[in-house]
C-alpha positions in Angstrom: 83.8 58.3 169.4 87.6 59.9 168.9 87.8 63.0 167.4 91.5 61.8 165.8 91.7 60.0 163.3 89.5 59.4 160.1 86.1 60.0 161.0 83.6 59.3 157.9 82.6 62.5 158.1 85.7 63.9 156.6 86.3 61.2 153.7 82.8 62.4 152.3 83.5 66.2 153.3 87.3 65.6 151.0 85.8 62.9 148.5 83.0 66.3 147.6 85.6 69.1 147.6 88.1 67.0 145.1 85.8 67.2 142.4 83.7 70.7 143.0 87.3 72.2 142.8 88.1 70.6 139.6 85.0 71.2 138.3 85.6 74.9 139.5 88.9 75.1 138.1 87.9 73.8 134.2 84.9 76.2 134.3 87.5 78.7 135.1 89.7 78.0 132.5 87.5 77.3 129.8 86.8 81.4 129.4 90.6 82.7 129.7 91.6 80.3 126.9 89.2 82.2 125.2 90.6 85.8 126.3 94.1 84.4 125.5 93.0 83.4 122.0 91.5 86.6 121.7 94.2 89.1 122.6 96.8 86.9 120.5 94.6 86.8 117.5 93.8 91.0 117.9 97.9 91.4 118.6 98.6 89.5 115.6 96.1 91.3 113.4 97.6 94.7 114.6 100.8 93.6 113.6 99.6 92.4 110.2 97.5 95.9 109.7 100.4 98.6 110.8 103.1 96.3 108.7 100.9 96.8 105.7 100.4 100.6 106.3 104.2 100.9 106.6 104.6 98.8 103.5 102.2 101.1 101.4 103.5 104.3 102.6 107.2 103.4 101.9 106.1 101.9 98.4 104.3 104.9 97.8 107.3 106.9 98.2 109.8 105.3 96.5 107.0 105.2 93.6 105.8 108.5 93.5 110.5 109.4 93.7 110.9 107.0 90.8 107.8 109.0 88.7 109.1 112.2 89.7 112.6 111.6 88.6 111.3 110.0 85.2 109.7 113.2 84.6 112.3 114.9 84.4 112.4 116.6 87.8 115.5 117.3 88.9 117.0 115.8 92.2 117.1 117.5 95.2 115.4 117.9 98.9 112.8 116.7 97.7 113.8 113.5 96.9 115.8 113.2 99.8 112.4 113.6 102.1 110.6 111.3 99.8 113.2 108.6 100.5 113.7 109.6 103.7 110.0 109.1 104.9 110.6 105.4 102.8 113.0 104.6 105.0 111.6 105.8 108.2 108.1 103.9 107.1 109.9 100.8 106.2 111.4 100.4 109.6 107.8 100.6 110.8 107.3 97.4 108.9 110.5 95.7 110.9 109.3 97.3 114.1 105.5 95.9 113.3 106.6 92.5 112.8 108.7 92.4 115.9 105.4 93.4 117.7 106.4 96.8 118.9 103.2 98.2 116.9 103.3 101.7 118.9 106.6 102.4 117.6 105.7 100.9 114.2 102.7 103.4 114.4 105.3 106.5 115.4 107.8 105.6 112.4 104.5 105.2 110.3 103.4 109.0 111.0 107.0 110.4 111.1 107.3 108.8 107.4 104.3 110.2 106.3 105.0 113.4 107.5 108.6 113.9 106.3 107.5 112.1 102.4 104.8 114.7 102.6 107.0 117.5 103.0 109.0 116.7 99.8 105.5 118.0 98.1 105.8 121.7 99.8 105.9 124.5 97.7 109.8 125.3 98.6 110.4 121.7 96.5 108.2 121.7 93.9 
């Protein structure tokens, strides 16, 4: 017997790995589809969640300006914070839906912060 050339020995040995590595491989895949799924549906939930903070924030401001000024308050800083941190939260929404939700989550702080300070005692 030749050692060359097609022994049955090594059709059964191939005709056994071809489908034990297939079967490896879906068994394999089936559970990072999954992950994929997972990450993309928390990713876009993130998104959805920081763009509607932003949203609220910068609605609130613009509100709470347009009461403010319809009460007869005059204008002054304090209306320029308050629209200010609008503008500053509102490009947290752009930023959110473009997926950069860390710097959505910045301009969503740095909004709130600056509308707050139109309520400090130096601009009531």
């Amino acid at each position: 017997m030749t050692h060359g050339s097609g022994s049955g020995f090594e059709g059964e040995l191939k005709t056994r790995e071809a489908p034990q590595q297939a079967l490896t491989a879906r068994f394999r895949g089936q559970g990072r589809e999954r992950v994929v799924l997972d990450r993309r549906r928390a990713a876009r939930q993130a998104r959805r969640v920081c763009a509607g903070i932003c949203g609220l924030i910068a609605l609130v401001a613009v509100v709470v300006t347009g009461i403010r000024l319809g009460q007869g308050s005059g204008a002054g800083a304090w209306t320029v914070l308050y629209l200010a941190g609008g503008v500053v939260s509102g490009c947290g929404v752009v930023l959110a839906r473009f997926g950069r939700t860390r710097w959505a989550l910045a301009a969503m702080c740095v909004g709130a912060g600056v509308a707050t300070l139109g309520d400090g005692p130096m601009f009531g």
